[in-house]
mmJSON file of the N, C-alpha and C atoms, coordinates in Angstrom:
{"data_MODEL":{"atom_site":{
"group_PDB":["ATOM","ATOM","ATOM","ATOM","ATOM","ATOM","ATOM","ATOM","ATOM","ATOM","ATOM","ATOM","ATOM","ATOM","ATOM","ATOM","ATOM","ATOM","ATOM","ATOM","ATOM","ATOM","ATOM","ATOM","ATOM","ATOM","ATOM","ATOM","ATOM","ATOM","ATOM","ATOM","ATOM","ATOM","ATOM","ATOM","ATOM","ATOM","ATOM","ATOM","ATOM","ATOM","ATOM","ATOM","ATOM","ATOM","ATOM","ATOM","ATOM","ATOM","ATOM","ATOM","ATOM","ATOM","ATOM","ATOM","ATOM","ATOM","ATOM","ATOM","ATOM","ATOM","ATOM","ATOM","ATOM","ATOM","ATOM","ATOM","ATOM","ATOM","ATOM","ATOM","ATOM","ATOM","ATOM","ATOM","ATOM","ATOM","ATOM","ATOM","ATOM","ATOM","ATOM","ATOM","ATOM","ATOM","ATOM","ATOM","ATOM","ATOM","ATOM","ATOM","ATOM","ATOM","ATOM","ATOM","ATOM","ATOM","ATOM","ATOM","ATOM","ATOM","ATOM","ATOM","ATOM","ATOM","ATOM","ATOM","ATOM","ATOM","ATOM","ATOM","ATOM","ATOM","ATOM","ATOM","ATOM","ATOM","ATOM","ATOM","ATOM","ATOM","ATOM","ATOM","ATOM","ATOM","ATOM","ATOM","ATOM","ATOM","ATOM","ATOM","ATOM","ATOM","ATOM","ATOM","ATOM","ATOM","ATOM","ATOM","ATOM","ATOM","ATOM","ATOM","ATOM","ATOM","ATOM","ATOM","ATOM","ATOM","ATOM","ATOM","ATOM","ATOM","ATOM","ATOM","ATOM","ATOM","ATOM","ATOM","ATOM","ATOM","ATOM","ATOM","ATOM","ATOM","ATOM","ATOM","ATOM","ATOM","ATOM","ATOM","ATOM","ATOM","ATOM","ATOM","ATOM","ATOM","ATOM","ATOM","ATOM","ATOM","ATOM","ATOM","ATOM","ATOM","ATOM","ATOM","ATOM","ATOM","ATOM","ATOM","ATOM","ATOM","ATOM","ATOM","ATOM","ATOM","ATOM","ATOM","ATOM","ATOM","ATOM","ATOM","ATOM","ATOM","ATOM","ATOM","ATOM","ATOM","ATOM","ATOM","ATOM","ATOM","ATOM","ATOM"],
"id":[1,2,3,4,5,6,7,8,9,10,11,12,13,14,15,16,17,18,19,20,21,22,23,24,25,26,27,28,29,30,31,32,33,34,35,36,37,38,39,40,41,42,43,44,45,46,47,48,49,50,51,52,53,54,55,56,57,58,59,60,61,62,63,64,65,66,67,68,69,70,71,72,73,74,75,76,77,78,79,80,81,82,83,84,85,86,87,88,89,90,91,92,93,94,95,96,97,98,99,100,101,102,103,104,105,106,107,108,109,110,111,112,113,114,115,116,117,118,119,120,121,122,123,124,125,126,127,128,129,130,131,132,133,134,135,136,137,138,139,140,141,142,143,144,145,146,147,148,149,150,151,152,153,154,155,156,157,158,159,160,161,162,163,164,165,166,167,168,169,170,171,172,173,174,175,176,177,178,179,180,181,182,183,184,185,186,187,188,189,190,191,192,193,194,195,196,197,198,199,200,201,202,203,204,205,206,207,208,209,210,211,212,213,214,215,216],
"type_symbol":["N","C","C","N","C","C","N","C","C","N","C","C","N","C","C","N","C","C","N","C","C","N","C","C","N","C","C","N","C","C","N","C","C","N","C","C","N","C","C","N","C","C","N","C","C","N","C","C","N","C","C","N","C","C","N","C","C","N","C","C","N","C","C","N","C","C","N","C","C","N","C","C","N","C","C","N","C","C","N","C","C","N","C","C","N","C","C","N","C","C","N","C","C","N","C","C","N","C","C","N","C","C","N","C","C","N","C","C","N","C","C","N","C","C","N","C","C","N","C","C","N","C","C","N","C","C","N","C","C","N","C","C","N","C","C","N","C","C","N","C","C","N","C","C","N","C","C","N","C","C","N","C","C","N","C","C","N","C","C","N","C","C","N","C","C","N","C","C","N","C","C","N","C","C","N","C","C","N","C","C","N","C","C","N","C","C","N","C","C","N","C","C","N","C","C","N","C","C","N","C","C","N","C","C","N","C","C","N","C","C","N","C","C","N","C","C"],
"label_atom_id":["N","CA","C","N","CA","C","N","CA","C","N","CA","C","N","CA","C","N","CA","C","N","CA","C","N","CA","C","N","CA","C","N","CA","C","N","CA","C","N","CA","C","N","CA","C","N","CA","C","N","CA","C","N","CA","C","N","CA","C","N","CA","C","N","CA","C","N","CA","C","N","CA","C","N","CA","C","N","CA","C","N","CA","C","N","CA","C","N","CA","C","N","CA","C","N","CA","C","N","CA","C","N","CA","C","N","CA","C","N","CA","C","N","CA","C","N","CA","C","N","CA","C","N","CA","C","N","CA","C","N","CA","C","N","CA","C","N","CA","C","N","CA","C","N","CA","C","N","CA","C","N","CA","C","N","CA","C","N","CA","C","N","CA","C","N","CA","C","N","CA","C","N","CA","C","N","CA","C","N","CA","C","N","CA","C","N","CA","C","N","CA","C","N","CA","C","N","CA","C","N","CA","C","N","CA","C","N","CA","C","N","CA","C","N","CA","C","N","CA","C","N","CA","C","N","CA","C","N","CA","C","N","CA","C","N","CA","C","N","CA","C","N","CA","C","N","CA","C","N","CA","C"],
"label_alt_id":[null,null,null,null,null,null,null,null,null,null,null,null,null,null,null,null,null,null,null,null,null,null,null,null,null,null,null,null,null,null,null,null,null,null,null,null,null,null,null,null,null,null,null,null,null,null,null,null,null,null,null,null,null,null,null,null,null,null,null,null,null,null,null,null,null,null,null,null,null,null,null,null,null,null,null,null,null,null,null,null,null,null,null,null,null,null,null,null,null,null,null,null,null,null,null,null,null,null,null,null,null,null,null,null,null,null,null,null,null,null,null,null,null,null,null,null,null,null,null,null,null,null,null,null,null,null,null,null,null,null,null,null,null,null,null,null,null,null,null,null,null,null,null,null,null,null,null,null,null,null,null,null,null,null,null,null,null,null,null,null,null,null,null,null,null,null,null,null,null,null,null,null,null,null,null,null,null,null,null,null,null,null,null,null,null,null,null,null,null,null,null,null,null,null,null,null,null,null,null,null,null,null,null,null,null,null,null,null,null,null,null,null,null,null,null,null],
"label_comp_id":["UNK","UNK","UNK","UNK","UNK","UNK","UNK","UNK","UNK","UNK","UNK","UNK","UNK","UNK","UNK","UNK","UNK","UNK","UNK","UNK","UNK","UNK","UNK","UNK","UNK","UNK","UNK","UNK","UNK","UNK","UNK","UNK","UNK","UNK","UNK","UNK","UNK","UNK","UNK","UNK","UNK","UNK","UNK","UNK","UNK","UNK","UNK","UNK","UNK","UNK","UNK","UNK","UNK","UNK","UNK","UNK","UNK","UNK","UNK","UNK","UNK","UNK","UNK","UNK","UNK","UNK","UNK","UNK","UNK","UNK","UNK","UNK","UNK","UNK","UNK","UNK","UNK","UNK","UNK","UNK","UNK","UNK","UNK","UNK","UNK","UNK","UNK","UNK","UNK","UNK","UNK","UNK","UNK","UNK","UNK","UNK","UNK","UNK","UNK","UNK","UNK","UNK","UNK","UNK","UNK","UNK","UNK","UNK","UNK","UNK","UNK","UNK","UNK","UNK","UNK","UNK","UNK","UNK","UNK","UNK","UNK","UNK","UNK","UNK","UNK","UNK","UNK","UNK","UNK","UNK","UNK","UNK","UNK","UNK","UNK","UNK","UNK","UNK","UNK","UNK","UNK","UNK","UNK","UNK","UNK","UNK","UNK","UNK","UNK","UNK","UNK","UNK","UNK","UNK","UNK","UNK","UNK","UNK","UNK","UNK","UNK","UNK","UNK","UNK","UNK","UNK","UNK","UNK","UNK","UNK","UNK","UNK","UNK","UNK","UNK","UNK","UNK","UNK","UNK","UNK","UNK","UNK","UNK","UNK","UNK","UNK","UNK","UNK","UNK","UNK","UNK","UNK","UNK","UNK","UNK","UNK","UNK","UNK","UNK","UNK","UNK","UNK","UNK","UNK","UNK","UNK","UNK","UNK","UNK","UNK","UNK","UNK","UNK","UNK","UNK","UNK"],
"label_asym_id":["A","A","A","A","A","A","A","A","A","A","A","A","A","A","A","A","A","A","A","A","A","A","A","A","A","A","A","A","A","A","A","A","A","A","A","A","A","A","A","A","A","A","A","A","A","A","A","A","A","A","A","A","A","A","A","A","A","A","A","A","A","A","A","A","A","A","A","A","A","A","A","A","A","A","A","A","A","A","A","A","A","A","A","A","A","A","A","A","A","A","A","A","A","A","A","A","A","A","A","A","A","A","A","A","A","A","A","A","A","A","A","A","A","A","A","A","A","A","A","A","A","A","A","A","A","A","A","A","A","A","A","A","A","A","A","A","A","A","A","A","A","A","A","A","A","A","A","A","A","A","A","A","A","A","A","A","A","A","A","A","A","A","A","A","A","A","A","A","A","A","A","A","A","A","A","A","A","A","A","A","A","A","A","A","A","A","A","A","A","A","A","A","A","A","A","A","A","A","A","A","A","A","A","A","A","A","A","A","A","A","A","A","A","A","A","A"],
"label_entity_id":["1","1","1","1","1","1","1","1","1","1","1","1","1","1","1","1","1","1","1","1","1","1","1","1","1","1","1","1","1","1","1","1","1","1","1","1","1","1","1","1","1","1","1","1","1","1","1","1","1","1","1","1","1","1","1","1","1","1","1","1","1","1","1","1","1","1","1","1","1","1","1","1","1","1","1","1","1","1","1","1","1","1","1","1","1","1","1","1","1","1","1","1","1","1","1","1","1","1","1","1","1","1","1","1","1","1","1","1","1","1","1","1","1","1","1","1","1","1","1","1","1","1","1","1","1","1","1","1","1","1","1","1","1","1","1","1","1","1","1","1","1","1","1","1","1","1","1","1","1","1","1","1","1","1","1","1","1","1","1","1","1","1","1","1","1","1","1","1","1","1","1","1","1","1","1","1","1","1","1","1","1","1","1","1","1","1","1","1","1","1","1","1","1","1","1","1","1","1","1","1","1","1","1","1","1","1","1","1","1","1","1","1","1","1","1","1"],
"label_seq_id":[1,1,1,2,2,2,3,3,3,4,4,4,5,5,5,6,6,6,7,7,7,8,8,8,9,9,9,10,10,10,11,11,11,12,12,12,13,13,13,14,14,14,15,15,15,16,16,16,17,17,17,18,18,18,19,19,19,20,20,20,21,21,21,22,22,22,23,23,23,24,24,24,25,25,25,26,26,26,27,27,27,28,28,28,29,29,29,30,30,30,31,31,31,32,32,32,33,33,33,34,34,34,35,35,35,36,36,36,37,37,37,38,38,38,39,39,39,40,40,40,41,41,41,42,42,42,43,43,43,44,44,44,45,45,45,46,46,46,47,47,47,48,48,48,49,49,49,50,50,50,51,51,51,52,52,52,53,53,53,54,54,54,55,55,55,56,56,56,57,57,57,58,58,58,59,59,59,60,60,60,61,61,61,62,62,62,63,63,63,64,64,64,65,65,65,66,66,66,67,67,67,68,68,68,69,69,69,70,70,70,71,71,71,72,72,72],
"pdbx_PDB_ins_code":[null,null,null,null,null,null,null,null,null,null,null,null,null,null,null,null,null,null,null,null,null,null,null,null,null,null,null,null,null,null,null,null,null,null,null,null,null,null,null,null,null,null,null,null,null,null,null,null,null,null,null,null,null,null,null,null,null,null,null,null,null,null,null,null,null,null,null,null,null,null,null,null,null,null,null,null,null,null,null,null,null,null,null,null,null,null,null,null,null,null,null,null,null,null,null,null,null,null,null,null,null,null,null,null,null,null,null,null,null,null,null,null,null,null,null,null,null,null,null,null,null,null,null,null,null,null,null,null,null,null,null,null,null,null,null,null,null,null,null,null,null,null,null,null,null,null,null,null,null,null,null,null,null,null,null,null,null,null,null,null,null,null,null,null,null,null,null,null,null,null,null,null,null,null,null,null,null,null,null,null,null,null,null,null,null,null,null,null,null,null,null,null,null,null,null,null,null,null,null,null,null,null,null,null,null,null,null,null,null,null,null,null,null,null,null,null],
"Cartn_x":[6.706,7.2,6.266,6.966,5.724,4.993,4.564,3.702,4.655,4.923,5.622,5.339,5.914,5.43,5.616,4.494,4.283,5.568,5.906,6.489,5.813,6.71,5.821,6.6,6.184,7.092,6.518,7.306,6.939,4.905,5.171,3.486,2.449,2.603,2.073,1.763,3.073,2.774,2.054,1.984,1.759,0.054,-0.191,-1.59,-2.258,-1.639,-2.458,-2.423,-1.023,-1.221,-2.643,-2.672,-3.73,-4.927,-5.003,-6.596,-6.614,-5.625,-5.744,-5.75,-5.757,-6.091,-4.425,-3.722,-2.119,-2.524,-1.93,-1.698,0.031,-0.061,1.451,1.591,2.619,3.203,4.411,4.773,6.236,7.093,8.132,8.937,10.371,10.876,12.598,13.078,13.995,14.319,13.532,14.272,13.023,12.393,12.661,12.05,10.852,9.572,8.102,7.428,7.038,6.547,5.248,4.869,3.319,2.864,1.638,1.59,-0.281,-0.705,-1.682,-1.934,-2.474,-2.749,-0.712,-0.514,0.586,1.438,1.035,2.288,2.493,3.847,4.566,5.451,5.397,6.547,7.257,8.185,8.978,9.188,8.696,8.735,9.924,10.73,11.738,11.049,11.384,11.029,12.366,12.548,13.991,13.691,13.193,13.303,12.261,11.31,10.162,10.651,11.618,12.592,11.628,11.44,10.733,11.429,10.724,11.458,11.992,13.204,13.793,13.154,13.257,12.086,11.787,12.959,13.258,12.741,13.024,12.321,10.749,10.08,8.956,8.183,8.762,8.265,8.225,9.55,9.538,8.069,8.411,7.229,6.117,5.336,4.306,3.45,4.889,4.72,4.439,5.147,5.02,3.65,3.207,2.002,0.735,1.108,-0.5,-0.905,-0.352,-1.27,-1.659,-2.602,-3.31,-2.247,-1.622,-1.099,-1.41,-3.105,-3.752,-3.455,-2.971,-3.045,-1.164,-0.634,0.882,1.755,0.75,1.282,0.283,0.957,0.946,0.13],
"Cartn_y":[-37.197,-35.841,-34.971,-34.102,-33.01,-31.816,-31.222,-30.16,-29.381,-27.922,-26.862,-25.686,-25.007,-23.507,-22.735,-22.19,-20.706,-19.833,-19.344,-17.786,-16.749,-16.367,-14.679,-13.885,-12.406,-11.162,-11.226,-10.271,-9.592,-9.04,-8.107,-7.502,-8.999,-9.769,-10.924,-11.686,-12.111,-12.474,-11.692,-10.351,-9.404,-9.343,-9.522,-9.548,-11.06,-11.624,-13.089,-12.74,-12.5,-12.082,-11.425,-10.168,-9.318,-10.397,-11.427,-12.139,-12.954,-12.826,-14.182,-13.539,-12.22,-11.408,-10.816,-10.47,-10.353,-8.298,-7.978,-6.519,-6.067,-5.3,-4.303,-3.534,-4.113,-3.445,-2.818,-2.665,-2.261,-2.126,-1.352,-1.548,-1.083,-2.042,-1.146,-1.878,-0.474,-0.198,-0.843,-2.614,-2.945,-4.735,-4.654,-5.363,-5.024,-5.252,-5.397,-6.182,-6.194,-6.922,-6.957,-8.222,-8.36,-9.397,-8.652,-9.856,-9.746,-11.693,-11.836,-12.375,-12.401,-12.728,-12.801,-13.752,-14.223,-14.268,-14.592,-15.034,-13.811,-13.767,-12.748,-13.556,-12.294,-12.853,-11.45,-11.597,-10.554,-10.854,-9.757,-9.865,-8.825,-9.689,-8.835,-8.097,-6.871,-6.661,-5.721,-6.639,-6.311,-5.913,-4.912,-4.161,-5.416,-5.385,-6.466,-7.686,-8.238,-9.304,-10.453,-11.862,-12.758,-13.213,-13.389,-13.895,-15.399,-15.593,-17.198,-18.239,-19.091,-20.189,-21.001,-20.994,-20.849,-19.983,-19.241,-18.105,-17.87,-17.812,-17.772,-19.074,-20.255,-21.683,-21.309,-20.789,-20.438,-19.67,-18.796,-17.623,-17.928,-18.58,-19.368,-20.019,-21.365,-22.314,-21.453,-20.42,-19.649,-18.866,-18.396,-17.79,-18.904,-19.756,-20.557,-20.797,-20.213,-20.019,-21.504,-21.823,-23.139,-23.17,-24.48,-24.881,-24.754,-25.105,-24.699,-23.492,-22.456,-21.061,-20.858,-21.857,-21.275,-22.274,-24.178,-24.748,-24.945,-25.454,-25.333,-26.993],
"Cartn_z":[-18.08,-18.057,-17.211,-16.286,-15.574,-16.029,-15.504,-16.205,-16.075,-16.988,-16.696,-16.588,-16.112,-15.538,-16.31,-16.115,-17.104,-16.768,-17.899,-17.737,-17.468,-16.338,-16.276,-15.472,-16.092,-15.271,-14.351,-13.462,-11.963,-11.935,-12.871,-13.136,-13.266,-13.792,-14.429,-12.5,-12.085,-10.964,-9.462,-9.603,-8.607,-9.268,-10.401,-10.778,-10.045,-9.957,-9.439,-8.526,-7.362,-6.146,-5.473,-6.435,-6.213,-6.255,-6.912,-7.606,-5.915,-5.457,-4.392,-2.985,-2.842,-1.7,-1.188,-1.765,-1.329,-1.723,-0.568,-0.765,-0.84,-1.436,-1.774,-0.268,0.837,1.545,1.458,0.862,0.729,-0.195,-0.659,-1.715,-1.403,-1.961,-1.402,-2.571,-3.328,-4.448,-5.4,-6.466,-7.576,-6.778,-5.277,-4.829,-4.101,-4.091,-4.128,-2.942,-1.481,-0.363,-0.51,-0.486,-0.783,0.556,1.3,1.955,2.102,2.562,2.824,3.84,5.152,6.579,7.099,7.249,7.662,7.138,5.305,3.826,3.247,2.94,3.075,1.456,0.577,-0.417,-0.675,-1.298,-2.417,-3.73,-4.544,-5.828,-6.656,-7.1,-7.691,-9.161,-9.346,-11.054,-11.31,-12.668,-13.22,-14.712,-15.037,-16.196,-17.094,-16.34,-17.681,-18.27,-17.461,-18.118,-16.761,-17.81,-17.041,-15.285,-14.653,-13.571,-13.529,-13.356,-13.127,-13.068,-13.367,-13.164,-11.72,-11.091,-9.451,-8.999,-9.027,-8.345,-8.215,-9.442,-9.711,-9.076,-9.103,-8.343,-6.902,-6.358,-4.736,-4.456,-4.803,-4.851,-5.029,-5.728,-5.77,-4.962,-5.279,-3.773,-2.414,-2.008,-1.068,-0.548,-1.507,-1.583,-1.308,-1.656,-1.358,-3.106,-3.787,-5.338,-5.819,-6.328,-6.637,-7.975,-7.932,-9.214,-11.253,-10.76,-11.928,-12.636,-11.863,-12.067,-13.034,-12.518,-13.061,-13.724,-13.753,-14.369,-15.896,-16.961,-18.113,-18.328],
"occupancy":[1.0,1.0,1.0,1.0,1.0,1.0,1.0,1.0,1.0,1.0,1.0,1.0,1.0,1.0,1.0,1.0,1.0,1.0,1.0,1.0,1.0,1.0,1.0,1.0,1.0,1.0,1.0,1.0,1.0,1.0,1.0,1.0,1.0,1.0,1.0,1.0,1.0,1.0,1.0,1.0,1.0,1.0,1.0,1.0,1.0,1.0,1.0,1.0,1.0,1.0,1.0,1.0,1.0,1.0,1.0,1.0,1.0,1.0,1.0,1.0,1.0,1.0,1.0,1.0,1.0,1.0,1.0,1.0,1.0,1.0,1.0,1.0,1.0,1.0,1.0,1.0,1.0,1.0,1.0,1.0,1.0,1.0,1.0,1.0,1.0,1.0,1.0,1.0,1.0,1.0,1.0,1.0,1.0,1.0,1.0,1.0,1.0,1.0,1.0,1.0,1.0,1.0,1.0,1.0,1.0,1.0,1.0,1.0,1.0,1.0,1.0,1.0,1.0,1.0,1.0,1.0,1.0,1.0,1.0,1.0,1.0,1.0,1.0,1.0,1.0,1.0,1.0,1.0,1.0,1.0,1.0,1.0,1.0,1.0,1.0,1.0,1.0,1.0,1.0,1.0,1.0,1.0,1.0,1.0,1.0,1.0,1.0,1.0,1.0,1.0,1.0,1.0,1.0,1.0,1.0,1.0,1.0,1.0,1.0,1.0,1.0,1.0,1.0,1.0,1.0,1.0,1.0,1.0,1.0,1.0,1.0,1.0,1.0,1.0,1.0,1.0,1.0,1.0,1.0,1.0,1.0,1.0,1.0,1.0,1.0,1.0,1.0,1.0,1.0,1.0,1.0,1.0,1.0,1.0,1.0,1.0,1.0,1.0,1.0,1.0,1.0,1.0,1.0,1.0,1.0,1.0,1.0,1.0,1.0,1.0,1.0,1.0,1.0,1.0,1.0,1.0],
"B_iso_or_equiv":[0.0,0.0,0.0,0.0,0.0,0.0,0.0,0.0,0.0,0.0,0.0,0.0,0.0,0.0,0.0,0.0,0.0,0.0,0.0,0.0,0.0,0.0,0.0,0.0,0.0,0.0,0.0,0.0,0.0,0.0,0.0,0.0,0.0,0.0,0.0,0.0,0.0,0.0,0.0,0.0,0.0,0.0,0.0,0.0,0.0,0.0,0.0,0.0,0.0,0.0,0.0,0.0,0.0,0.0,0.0,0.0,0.0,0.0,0.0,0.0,0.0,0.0,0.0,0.0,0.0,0.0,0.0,0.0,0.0,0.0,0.0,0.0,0.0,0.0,0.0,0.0,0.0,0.0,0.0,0.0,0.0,0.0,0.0,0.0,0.0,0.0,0.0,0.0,0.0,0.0,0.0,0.0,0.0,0.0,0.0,0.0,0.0,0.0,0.0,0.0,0.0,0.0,0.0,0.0,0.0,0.0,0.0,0.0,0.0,0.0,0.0,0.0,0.0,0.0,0.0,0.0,0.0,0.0,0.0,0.0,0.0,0.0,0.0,0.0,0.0,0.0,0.0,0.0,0.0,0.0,0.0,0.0,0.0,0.0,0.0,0.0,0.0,0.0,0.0,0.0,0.0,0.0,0.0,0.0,0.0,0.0,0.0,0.0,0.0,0.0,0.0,0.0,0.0,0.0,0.0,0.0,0.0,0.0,0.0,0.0,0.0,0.0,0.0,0.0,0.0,0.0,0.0,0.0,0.0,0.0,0.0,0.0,0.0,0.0,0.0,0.0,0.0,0.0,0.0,0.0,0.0,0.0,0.0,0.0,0.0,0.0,0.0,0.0,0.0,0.0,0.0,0.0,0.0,0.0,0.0,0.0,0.0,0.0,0.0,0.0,0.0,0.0,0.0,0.0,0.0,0.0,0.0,0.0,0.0,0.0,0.0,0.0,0.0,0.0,0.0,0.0],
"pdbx_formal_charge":[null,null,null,null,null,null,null,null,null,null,null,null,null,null,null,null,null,null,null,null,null,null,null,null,null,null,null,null,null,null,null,null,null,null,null,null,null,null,null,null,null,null,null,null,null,null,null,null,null,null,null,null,null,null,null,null,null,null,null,null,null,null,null,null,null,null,null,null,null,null,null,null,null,null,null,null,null,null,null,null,null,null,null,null,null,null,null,null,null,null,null,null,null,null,null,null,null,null,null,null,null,null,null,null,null,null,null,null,null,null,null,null,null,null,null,null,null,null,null,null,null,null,null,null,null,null,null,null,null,null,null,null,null,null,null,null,null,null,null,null,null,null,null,null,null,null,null,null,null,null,null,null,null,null,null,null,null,null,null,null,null,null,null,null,null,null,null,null,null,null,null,null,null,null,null,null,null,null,null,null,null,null,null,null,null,null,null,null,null,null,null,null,null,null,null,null,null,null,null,null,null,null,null,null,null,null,null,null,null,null,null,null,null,null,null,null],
"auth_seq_id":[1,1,1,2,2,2,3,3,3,4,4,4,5,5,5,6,6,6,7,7,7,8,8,8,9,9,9,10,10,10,11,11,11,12,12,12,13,13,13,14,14,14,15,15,15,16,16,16,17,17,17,18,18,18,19,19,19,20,20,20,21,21,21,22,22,22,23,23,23,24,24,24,25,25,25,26,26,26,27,27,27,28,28,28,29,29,29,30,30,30,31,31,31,32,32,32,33,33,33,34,34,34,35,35,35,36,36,36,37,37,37,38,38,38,39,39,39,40,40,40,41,41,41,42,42,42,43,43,43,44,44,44,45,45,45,46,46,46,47,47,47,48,48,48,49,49,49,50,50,50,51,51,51,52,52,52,53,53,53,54,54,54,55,55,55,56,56,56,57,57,57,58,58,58,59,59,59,60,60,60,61,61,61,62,62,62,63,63,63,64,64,64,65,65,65,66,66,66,67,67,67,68,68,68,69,69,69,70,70,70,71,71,71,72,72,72],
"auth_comp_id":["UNK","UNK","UNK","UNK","UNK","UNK","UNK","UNK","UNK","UNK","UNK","UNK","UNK","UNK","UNK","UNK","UNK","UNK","UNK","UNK","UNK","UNK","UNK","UNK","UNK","UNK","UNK","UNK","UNK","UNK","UNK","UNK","UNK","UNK","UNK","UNK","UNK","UNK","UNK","UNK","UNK","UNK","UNK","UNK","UNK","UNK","UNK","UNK","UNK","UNK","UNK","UNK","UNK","UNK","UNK","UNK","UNK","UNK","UNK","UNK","UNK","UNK","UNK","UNK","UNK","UNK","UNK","UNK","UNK","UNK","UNK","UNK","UNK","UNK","UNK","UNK","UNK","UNK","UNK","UNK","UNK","UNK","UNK","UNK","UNK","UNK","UNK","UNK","UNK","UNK","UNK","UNK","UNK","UNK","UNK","UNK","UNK","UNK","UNK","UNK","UNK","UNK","UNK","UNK","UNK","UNK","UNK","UNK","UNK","UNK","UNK","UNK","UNK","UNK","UNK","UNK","UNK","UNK","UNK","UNK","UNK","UNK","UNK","UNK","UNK","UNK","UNK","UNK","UNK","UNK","UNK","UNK","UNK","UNK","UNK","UNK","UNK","UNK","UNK","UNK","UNK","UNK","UNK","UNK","UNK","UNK","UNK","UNK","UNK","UNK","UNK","UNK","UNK","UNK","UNK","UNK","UNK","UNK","UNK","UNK","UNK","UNK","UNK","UNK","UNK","UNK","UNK","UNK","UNK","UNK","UNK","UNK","UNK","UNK","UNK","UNK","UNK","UNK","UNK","UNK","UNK","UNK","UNK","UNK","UNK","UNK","UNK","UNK","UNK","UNK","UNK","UNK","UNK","UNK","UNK","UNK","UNK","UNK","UNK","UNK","UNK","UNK","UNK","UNK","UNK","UNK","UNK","UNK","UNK","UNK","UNK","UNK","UNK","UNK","UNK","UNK"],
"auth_asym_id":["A","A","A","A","A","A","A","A","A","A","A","A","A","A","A","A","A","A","A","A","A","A","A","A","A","A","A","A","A","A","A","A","A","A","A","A","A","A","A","A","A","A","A","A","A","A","A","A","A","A","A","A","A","A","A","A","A","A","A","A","A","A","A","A","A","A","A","A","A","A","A","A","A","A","A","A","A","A","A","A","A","A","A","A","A","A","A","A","A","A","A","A","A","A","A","A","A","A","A","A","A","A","A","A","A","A","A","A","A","A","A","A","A","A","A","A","A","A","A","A","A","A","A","A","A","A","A","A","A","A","A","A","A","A","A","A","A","A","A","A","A","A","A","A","A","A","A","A","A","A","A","A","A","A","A","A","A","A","A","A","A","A","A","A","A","A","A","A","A","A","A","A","A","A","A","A","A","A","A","A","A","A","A","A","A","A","A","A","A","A","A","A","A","A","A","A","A","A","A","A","A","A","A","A","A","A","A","A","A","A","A","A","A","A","A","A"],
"auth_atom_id":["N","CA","C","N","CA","C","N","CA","C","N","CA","C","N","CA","C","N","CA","C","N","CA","C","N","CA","C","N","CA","C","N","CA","C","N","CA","C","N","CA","C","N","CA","C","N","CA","C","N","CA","C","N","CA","C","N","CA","C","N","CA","C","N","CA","C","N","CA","C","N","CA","C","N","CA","C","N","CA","C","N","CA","C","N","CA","C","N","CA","C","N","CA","C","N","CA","C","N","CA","C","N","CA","C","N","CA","C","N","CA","C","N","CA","C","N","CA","C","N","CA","C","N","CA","C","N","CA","C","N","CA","C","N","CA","C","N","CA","C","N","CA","C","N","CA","C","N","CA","C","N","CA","C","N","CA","C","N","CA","C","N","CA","C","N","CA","C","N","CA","C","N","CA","C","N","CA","C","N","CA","C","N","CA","C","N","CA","C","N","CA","C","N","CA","C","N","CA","C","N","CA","C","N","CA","C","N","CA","C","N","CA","C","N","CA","C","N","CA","C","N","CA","C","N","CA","C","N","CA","C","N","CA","C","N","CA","C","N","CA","C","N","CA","C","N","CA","C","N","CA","C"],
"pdbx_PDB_model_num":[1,1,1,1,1,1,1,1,1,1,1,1,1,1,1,1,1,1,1,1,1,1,1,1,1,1,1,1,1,1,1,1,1,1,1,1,1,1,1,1,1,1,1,1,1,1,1,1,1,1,1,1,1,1,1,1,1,1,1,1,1,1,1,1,1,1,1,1,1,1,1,1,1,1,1,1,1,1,1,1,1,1,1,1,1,1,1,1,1,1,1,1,1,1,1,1,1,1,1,1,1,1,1,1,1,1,1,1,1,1,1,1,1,1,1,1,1,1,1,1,1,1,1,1,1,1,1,1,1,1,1,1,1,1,1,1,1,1,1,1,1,1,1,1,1,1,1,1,1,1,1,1,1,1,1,1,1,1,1,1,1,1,1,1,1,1,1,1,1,1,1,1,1,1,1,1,1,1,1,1,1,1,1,1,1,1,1,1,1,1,1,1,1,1,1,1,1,1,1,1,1,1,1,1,1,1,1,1,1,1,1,1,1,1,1,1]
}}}
């Protein structure tokens, strides 16, 4: 069986962002542009409700974030 991924809201994930050098460029409406050198994500936040579990994997994976950090 594999390891599984943490749950976590938007705030939850935009806090690691921040730990891993990602700045807040942008916002349009409750979507959130964060980028670091080149990597570029969007973070949806939908009323404090966890983000998808897809979603949150894309996003991740995307960012560079070390696995340790979001698997269980």
């Amino acid at each position: 069986m594999g390891e599984r991924i943490l749950r976590m809201r938007a705030r939850d994930v935009e806090n690691l962002l921040r730990k891993y050098g990602f700045s807040l460029i942008s916002q349009r409406g409750s979507h959130r542009k964060w980028r670091r050198d080149r990597i570029q994500v969007i973070i949806p936040e939908h009323r404090g409700r966890d983000l998808p579990m897809g979603t949150l994997r894309d996003i991740l994976i995307e960012a560079q974030i070390p696995e340790n950090e979001w698997r269980i």
